[in-house]
C-alpha positions in Angstrom: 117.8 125.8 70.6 119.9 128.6 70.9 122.2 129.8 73.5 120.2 131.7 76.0 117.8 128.9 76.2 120.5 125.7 76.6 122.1 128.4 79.5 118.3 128.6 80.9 118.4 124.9 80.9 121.1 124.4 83.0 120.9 127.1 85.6 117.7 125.3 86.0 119.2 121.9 87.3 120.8 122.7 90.7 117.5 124.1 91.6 115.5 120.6 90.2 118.1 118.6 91.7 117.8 120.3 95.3 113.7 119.7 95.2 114.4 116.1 94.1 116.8 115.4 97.3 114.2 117.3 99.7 111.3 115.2 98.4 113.6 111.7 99.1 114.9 112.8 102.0 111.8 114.9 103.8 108.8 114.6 102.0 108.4 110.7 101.3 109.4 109.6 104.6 106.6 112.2 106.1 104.4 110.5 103.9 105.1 106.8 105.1 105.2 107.5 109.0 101.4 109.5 108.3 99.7 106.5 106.5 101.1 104.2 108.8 100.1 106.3 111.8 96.3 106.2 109.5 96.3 102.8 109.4 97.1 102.4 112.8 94.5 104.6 114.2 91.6 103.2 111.6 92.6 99.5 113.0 92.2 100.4 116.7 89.3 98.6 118.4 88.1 98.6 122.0 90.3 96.9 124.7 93.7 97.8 123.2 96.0 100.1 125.5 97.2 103.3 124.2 99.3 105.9 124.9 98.0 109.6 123.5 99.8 112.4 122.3 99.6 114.5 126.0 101.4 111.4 127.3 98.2 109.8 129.0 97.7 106.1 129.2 94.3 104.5 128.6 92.1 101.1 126.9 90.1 102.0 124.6 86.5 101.7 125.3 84.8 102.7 122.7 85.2 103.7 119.0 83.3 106.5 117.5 83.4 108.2 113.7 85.7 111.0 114.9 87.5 110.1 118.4 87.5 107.6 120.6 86.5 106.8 124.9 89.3 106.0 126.4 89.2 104.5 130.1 91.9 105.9 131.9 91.3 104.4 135.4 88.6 102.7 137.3 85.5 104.6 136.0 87.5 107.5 134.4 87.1 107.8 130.6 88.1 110.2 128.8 86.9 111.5 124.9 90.0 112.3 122.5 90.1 112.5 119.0 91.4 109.7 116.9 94.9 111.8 115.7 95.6 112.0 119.6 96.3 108.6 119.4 100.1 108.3 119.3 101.1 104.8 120.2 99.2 101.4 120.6 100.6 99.3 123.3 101.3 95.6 122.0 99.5 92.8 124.8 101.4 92.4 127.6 103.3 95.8 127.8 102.9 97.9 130.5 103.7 101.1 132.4 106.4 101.4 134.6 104.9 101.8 138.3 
C-alpha cells in the first residue's frame, strides 16, 4: 500500500465507527421491541384485553388474517388491524374507573 491509500484507510474509521455505535445503540434495539411486539400480536387469541394504539380498550373477539374484532362494550365491536394492537393486558388488570 502506499500513502494515499493507508491515509484513505483511516479517514475512513471515524465514519465506520459512528455507523457501528448508531446500529448498537438505535438500530438493534428497534429491531428487538418490533419482533417482540410481532410475536405478541401473532400470539393474541380471543378473550384477551387489549389496549390499541388510539388508546381504546377492548377483548378480543375474534382473530382474522389481517386485523382483529374487538368488543369494546356490551354489543360494540370494533375492526382494527393487528399493528393497532399496542398492549395486551395480563388477567386480572383493569382500567381505572
Amino acid at each position: 500500500m502506499n500513502g494515499a491509500q493507508s491515509s484513505m484507510l483511516v479517514q475512513l474509521i471515524p465514519f465506520v465507527v459512528i455507523f457501528a455505535i448508531f446500529y448498537l445503540l438505535i438500530i438493534m434495539p428497534a429491531r428487538k421491541k418490533q419482533k417482540q411486539h410481532q410475536s405478541m400480536i401473532q400470539s393474541l387469541k380471543g378473550g384477551e384485553r387489549v389496549i390499541t394504539a388510539g388508546g381504546i380498550y377492548g377483548t378480543v373477539s375474534r382473530v382474522m388474517d389481517d386485523r382483529f374484532v374487538i368488543q369494546v362494550d356490551g354489543n360494540t365491536r370494533i375492526e382494527i388491524t393487528k399493528n393497532s394492537i399496542s398492549t395486551v393486558l395480563e388477567a386480572g388488570v383493569e382500567k381505572a374507573r
